[in-house]
Phi, psi and omega in degrees: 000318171281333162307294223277318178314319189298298184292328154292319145302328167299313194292312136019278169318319167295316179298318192301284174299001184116207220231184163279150173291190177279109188294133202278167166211119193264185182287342199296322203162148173315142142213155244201116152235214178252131177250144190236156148256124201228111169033051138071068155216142181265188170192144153292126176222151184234125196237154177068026168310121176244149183276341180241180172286176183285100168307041171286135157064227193325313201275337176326155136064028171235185192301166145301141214247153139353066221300167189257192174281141189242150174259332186283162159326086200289149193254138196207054184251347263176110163289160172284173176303183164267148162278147202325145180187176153261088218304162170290161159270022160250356204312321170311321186277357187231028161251125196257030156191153165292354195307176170199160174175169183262347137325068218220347174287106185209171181225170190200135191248109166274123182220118149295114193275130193202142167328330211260139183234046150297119185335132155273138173354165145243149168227104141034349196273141195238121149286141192251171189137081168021031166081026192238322172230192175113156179153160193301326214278345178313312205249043174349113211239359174210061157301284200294324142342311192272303195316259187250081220321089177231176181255165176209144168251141141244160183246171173229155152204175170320111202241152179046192190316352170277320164283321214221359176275166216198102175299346205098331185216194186322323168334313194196083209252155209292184177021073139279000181291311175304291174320315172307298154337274184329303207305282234289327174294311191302316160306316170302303197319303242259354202214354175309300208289340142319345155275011195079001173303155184239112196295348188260001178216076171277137176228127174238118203257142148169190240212097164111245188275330197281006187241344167285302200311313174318325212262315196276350156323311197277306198260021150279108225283287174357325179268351195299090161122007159309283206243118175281309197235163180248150131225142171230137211219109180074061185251124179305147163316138172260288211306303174263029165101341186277004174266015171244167163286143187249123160087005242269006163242037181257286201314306191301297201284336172283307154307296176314328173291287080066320218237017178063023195250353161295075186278170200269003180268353199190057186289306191279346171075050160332297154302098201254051188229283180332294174327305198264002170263007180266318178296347164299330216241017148285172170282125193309322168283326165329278177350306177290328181250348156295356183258342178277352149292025171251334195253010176234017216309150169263092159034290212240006175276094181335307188291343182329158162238156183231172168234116200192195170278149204243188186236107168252355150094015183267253184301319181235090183338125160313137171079024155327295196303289143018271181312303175258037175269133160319308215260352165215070180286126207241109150346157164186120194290300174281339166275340169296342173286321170259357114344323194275326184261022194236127168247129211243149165210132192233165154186172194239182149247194204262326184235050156312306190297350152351315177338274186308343191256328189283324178301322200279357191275316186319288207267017174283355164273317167319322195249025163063047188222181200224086182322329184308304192272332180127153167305133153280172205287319173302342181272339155313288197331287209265341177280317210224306175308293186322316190289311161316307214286273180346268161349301189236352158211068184308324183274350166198074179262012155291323162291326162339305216264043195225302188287332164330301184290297201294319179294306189271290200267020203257001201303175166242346133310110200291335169291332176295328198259353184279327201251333171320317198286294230281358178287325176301339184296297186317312194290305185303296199261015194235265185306330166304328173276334177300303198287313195282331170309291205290317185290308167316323196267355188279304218281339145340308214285187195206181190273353194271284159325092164286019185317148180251200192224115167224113199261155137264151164210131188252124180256002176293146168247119196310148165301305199244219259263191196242148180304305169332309202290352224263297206289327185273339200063021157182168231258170173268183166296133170318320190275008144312289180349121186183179175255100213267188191273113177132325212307347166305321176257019143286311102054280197294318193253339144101176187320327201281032176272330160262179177248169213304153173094319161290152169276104188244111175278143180252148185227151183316279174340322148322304169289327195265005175265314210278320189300318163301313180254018139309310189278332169289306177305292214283335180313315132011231195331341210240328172213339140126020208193091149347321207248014193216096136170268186311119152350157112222147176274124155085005187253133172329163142277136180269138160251171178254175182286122201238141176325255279270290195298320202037063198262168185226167151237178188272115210241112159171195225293350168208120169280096218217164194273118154263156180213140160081049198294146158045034199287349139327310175246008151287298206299329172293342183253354160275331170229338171306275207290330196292280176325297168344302212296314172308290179302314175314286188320337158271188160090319180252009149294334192238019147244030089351291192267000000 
C-alpha cells in the first residue's frame, strides 16, 4: 500500500510540473526523468541519480564505492536526500525538502532541449558551506543549462565527520568528501553521454569549499583526462591554512571520547581501527549531535582539532599549501601535470568578508555591542581578529595582528573600523587565492600544455537581500550593503535559488549582471575562452591573467578589464607578513641552538 502511495505521489508531481522525460537506459540501468518548462523553454531533468552505493554500516567512513546496476526503472523525478548536516535557519526557505540521511550520494542532470544535437559540454557543480552544510538540490541548474545550451550536473557529497574524519591511515581514511566529488566525476565521464553529453569537455565549478573542492579537483593526479576546465569562485586562501583542517585526528579521538568509544581495551584510543569500528556501530543521531561541537570549533585554540581536507600526500599531494605561496612558491611535478592540463578561472567579490560581519553579529550579545553603530575597535582586535590570528599564524600572531591594526583596524570610527575589519577578512581568505592560484596555474604551464588563465571580481551588489542573509535569517546593517560571499550565485543560477513565495527582489540591473556571467561561465566551460561563443554587447573583452599584467575583469556597474588587484594588501599578505613569519622563525632556531 505505500509503495502504491509512493507511485501516485510521484505521478501527482508530474502532472502538476510536466511531463515525463524520455526514458534513458545508461550502462547502469533505465532512468525516467522530467521534463520542465523555464521562460517557455522546455528541459529534461533527471534528479537524485544516485553515482555510489549507500555509505551504511560497513562503508561509514571509507572511500565510495561504485554503484552497482538496478533492473528496474530508476524514478528520477525527485531530488535525494541532503547528506547529514545541521541545516542553517534560513535553509528551509531555499530547499525544496529537509530530508536528510547518509544515503545521500546522488546527482541531478539538466539537459536542455535544443535543435543542435552536437554532444554538449558539461558543467559540474560541488556545492560549498564549509565542507559542513550544503547539496545539489541548492542549486536550481536551469536557466543555466537553457542560457547557454550545456548540460549541468549538481552533487551531493559527504559533508563534516562523515566526509573528512579521519584517522590518518587505512582506517578511516583522509577526504572522503573529496573522494566522493571524484566518484560522482568519474560517473559523468563515463554515463554523460548518454544525456548528450560530451565526455571530453567537463567543467567542474563552485562557490566557498565547493570553490576549495575545485581547486583541490584541478591539482590531483587522480582527475588527469576527467576535468577539461576548472572555475573555483570564492575559494578560502591556501598558502595560510584556512582551506585545510588543523589537528584532524585530535578531532576523531575528541569525538570518540563524546561517543563513549574510549573503552577499556582501547582507553588512550590508540587503536584506531577499534575506534572507528565502534563509531561505525554508533547510532546515527548520536553520531550527528555529538559531531555538531565540531561545526563550532574554537579558533583561536592551536590544539583544536577541525574537520576538512588535509594534505595526505594521496588524493591532496604534500606541500600544497607551498605549491601556492606567492612568497616561496615550491615546484611540484605531479600537480603541475595535472594543473596544466586544466583552463583555470578563479575570482572573489569586493565585500566577501560581509561573511566575516554576520559571525561577529552572532556574538555581539556575549561581547557586549550593538553590531548596528559598529564594532568597537578593541573588541575587532582582540575578540574577532586576534582569535583567527591565533588559530592560523600560531607562531607569531601578534606581529600579524600588529600589521593588521596599522593596515586596517586602527580607525575611530566604529563604523569605519567595522568595514576596515571586514576588508582584512576579505583580503586574507578570499583575494589573496584568487592571485596565488592564478599565479600557480601561469608557473604550471609547460610549451606543450596551453592552458588558459582567468582571474575575475564581481563588484555588482544584488538590489535585496544578500545571499548569507538569506542562509542565516537576518539581515546585516545597510551601510554593509556590497557584493557580499555567495552573492555571485543567483547571477549564475537565477532566481529559483528560493523558493516560489519567497520573497527575492530582482532588479533590471540584476538580469544584465546575471546574463554576462552566464554567459562568460559558460562561453568558459565551452572553449576555454569567456569572449568566444555567446555575444555581449557593450561588455570589455576578458584578457587573461598574466605575471606582468594580473588582469582581471571587474563584473558590476561597467563591465570592464582591472589589473593588479589591490596590490598594497595583497602585497602585505603575500609577502610582507610571510617573510616576518620566516625571519622571526630563523631567529629563534638560531637562538635555540
Amino acid at each position: 500500500m505505500a509503495a502504491y502511495i509512493q507511485v501516485l505521489a510521484a505521478l501527482l508531481m508530474i502532472v502538476a510540473t510536466g511531463s515525463y522525460a524520455e526514458i534513458l537506459e545508461t550502462k547502469l540501468g533505465k532512468i525516467r526523468g522530467k521534463t520542465e518548462t523555464v521562460n517557455g523553454k522546455k528541459i529534461d531533468v533527471y534528479l537524485g541519480i544516485p553515482y555510489a552505493e549507500p555509505p551504511l554500516g560497513y562503508l561509514r567512513f571509507r572511500k565510495p564505492v561504485p554503484k552497482k546496476p538496478w533492473t528496474r526503472i530508476l524514478d528520477a523525478t525527485e531530488f535525494g536526500p541532503s547528506c547529514m548536516q545541521v541545516f542553517f535557519p534560513g535553509m528551509a526557505d531555499t530547499l525544496p525538502h529537509i530530508d536528510m540521511s547518509e544515503d545521500c550520494l546522488s546527482l541531478n542532470v539538466y539537459i536542455p532541449e535544443s535543435e543542435n544535437k552536437v554532444p554538449k559540454a558539461v558543467m559540474v557543480w560541488i556545492h560549498g558551506g564549509g565542507y559542513a552544510i550544503g547539496q545539489g538540490m541548492d542549486y536550481p541548474c536551469e536557466e543555466l543549462a537553457l542560457h547557454g545550451d550545456i548540460i549541468c550536473v549538481t552533487i551531493n557529497y559527504r559533508l563534516n565527520i562523515f566526509g573528512f574524519l579521519t584517522t590518518l591511515n587505512e582506517n578511516a581514511p583522509s577526504n572522503i568528501g573529496l573522494w566522493d566529488q571524484h566518484e560522482a566525476l568519474k560517473w559523468v565521464k563515463e554515463h554523460i553521454s548518454t544525456f548528450g553529453g560530451d565526455p571530453e569537455s567537463i567543467t567542474i565549478f563552485g562557490e566557498s569549499a565547493g570553490g576549495s573542492s575545485v581547486q583541490h579537483q584541478a591539482v590531483t593526479k587522480y582527475n588527469i583526462g576527467l576535468v577539461k576546465r576548472a572555475i573555483s569562485q570564492s575559494p578560502p586562501t591556501f598558502s595560510n591554512g584556512f582551506a585545510f583542517a588543523r589537528n584532524p585526528l585530535r578531532a576523531a579521538k575528541d569525538l570518540a571520547r563524546n561517543l563513549n568509544c574510549n573503552t577499556s581495551d582501547n582507553e588512550n584510543l590508540s587503536d584506531s581501527l577499534k575506534m572507528v569500528n565502534c563509531l561505525r556501530l554508533t547510532p546515527l543521531e548520536d553520531l550527528v549531535n555529538k559531531s555538531m561541537e565540531l561545526l563550532q570549533p574554537d579558533i583561536s585554540n592551536e590544539d583544536a582539532g577541525t574537520v576538512g581536507p588535509i594534505e595526505d600526500g594521496d588524493f591532496v599531494p604534500y606541500g600544497m599549501k607551498e605549491y601556492f605561496s606567492a612568497f616561496k612558491p615550491k615546484t611540484n611535478k605531479e600537480m603541475d601535470e595535472a594543473f596544466n592540463k586544466v583552463d583555470w578561472m578563479v575570482g572573489s567579490l569586493t565585500e566577501e568578508g560581509n561573511l566575516f560581519l554576520h559571525m561577529a553579529a552572532m556574538a555581539q550579545e556575549a561581547y557586549g555591542y550593538n553590531i548596528t553603530s559598529g564594532i568597537p575597535e578593541d573588541i575587532i582586535n582582540t575578540k574577532l581578529v586576534m582569535p583567527l590570528l591565533k588559530g592560523f599564524f600560531s607562531e607569531n600572531p601578534e606581529a600579524v595582528k600588529k600589521h593588521v591594526h596599522d593596515f586596517y583596524t586602527h580607525k575611530t570610527d566604529p563604523i569605519e573600523n567595522t568595514l576596515a575589519a571586514r576588508d582584512f577578512f576579505t583580503d586574507m581568505m578570499f583575494h589573496q587565492h584568487v592571485v596565488e592560484s592564478s599565479l600557480a596555474h601561469l608557473r604550471s604551464k609547460t610549451d606543450t600544455h596551453k592552458s588558459t588563465t582567468y582571474a575575475y571580481l564581481v563588484s555588482h551588489v544584488l538590489s535585496g537581500k544578500s545571499v548569507v542573509d538569506y542562509l542565516m535569517g537576518f539581515s546585516l546593517p545597510s551601510w554593509t550593503k556590497g557584493a557580499a560571499h555567495g552573492d555571485e550565485i543567483p547571477l549564475l543560477f537565477g532566481t529559483k535559488i528560493v523558493k516560489e513565495g519567497v520573497e527575492f527582489e530582482w532588479s533590471e540591473e540584476d538580469q544584465i549582471a546575471a546574463n554576462i556571467v552566464m554567459t562568460f561561465w559558460t562561453n568558459f566551460a565551452k572553449t576555454g575562452n569567456p569572449n568566444q561563443g555567446l555575444p555581449l554587447e557593450g561588455v570589455a573583452t576578458w584578457e587573461e591573467f598574466t605575471k606582468d599584467k594580473k588582469g582581471y575583469i571587474n563584473i558590476g556597474k561597467q563591465t570592464e578589464m582591472g589589473y593588479d588587484l589591490l596590490p598594497e594588501r595583497m602585497k602585505l599578505w603575500m609577502y610582507t607578513i610571510p617573510e616576518e613569519i620566516e625571519r622571526d622563525r630563523r631567529n629563534k632556531q638560531k637562538t635555540e641552538l
